[in-house]
C-alpha positions in Angstrom: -11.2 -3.8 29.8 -10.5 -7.5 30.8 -8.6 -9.7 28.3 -10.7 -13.2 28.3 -10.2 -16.8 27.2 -11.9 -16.5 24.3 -10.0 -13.0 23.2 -6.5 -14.9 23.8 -7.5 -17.9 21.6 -8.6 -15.9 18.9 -5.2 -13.8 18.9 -3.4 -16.7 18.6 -5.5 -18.1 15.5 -5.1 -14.9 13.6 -2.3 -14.7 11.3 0.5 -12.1 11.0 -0.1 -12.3 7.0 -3.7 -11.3 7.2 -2.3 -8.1 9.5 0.8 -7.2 7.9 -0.7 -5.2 5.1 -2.7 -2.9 7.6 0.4 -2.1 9.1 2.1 -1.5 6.2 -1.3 0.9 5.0 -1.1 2.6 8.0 2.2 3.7 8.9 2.7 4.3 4.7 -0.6 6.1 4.7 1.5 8.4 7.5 4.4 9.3 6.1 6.2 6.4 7.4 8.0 3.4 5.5 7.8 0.0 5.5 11.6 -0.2 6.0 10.7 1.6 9.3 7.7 -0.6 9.8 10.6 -3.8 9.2 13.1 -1.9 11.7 10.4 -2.3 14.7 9.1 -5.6 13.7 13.0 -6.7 13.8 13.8 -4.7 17.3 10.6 -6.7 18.6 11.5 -10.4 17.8 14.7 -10.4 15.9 13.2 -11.2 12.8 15.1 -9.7 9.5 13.5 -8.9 6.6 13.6 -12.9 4.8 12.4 -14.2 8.2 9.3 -11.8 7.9 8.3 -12.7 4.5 8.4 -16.2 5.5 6.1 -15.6 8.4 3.9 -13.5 5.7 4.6 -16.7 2.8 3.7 -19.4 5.5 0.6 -17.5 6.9 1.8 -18.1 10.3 -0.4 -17.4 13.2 0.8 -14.8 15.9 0.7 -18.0 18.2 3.7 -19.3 15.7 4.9 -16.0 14.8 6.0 -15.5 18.8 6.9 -18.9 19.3 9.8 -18.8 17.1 10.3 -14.9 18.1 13.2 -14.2 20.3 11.4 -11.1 22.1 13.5 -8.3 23.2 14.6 -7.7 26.7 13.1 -4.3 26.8 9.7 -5.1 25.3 8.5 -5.0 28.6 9.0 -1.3 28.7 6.1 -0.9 26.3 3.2 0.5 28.2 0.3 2.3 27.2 -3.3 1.9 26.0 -3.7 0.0 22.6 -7.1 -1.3 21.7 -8.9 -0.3 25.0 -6.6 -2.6 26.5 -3.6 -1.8 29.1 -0.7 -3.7 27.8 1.3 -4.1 31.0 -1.9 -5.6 32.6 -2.6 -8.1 30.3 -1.6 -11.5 32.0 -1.4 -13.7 28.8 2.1 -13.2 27.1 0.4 -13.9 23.6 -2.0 -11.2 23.9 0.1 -9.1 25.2 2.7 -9.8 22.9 0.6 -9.1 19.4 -0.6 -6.0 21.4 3.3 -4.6 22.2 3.5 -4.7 18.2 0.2 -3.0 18.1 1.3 0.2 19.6 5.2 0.1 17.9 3.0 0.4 15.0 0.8 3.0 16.4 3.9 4.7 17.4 5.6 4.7 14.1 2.1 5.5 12.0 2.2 8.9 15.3 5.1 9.7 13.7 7.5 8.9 17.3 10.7 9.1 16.8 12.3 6.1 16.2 14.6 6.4 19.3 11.7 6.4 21.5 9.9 3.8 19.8 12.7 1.1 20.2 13.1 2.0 24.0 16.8 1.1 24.5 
C-alpha cells in the first residue's frame, strides 16, 4: 500500500488527544495499563507523564506532538505491518512516525513483553 500526499497531511492534522483514549481502550480493554501504555509512549519520544497530558490538554497535532518529540535511537528497529502499511517503507518521517506508535500500541494491547516492545 503506498503512503500519499494527501494521507501524510492528514496524519499530521490529526491530534494525539482525539487518539489517546483508543489507546488507552485498547490496550486496558487487553489486560494492559495505561502506566504501560505511558512507558512506551515515554521510550518513543521522551515524553513523561506531565508532558503527555499537555500534549492531550493542548490538543496537539501528531505534526506538533513529533516536533517537540526527541525520538529514540532505536525507533528505527520497529518494523512490521500496521494499518496495511509497511512501516520501514514509509518515506515520510511523520507518517511513519504516528505509525511506529501504532504498532508499540498494538504490541502492548498483543500482550508483548515489554522487553521486546522497547527494542533495546
Amino acid at each position: 500500500m503506498e503512503v500519499t500526499a494527501e494521507h501524510n497531511a492528514k496524519m499530521a492534522k490529526i491530534t494525539f488527544a482525539s487518539v489517546y483514549p483508543h489507546y488507552v481502550y485498547k490496550v486496558e480493554r487487553k489486560g494492559r495499563t495505561k502506566e504501560e501504555l505511558h512507558h512506551i509512549i515515554e521510550w518513543l519520544t521522551g515524553f513523561d507523564y506531565q508532558k503527555i497530558q499537555e500534549m492531550i490538554d493542548t490538543k496537539a497535532t501528531f505534526a506538533t506532538f513529533f516536533e517537540k518529540a526527541t525520538l529514540n535511537p532505536n525507533a528505527n528497529l520497529i518494523k512490521g505491518l500496521i494499518c496495511g502499511y509497511r512501516i520501514e517503507e514509509i518515506e515520510n518521517p511523520l507518517t511513519r512516525n504516528v505509525r511506529y506508535l501504532d504498532k508499540l500500541v498494538d504490541e502492548l494491547a498483543k500482550g508483548k513483553k515489554m522487553e521486546k516492545i522497547l527494542r533495546h
